[in-house]
C-alpha positions as CSV (number, residue, x, y, z in Angstrom):
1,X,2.7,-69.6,-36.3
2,X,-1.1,-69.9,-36.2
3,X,-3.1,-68.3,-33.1
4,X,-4.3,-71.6,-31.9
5,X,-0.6,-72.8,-31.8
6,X,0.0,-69.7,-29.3
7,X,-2.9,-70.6,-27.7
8,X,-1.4,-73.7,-27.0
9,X,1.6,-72.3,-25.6
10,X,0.0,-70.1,-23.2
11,X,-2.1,-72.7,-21.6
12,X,0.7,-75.5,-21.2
13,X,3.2,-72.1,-19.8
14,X,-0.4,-70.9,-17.5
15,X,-1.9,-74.1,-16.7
16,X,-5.6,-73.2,-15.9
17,X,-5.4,-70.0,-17.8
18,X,-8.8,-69.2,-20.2
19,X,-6.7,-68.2,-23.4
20,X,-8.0,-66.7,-26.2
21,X,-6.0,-65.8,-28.8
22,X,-7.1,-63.8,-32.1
23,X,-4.8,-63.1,-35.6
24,X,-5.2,-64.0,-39.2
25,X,-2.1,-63.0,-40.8
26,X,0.5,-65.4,-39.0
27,X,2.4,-62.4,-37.5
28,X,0.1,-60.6,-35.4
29,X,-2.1,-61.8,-32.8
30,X,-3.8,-60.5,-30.3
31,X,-4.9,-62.5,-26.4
32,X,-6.6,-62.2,-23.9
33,X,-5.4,-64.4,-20.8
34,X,-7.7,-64.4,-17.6
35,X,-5.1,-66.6,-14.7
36,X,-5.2,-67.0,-11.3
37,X,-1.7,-66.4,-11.1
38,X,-2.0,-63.3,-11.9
39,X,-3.3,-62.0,-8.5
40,X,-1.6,-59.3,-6.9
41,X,0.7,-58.8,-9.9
42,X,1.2,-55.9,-12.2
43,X,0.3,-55.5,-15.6
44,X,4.3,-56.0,-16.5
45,X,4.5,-58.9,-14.4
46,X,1.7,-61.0,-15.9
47,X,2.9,-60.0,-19.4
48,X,6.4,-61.0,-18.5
49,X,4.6,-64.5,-17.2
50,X,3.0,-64.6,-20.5
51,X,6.2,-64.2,-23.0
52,X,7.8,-66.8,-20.9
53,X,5.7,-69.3,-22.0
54,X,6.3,-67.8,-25.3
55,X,10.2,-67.9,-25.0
56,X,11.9,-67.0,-27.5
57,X,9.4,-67.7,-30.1
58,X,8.4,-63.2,-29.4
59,X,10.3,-61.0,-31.6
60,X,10.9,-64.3,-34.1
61,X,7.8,-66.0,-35.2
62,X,5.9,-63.9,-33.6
63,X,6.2,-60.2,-34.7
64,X,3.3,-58.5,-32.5
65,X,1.2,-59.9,-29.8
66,X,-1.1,-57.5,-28.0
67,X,-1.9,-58.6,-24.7
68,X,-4.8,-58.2,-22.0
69,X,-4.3,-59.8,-19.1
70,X,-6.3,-60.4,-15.8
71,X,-6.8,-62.2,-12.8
72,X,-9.7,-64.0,-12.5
């Protein structure tokens, strides 16, 4: 898994969403995800959002992904 492929995933899970998405070592990554949708949601909530477009590719091929998320 390359950061550009979770990239990817982000914005066809957040259509609209600026995704940025940093790692080198194929494991750990970090993003930074400014959405719309995230208005009037908690920090939980729009992480939640965020591994859902993930699915169940967290905790596999992705080991670590440190999030920070925002509305814009």
């Amino acid at each position: 898994m390359q950061a550009q492929d979770i990239q990817q995933l982000i914005e066809d899970g957040l259509p609209g969403a600026q995704v940025v998405v940093r790692g080198d070592d194929g494991q750990h990554f970090e993003a930074e995800i400014i959405y719309t949708g995230f208005a009037g949601k908690s920090v939980v909530e729009q992480h939640r959002m965020v591994y859902g477009a993930l699915g169940k590719r967290m905790g596999g091929e992705i080991h670590a992904l440190a999030l920070r998320t925002r509305a814009e």
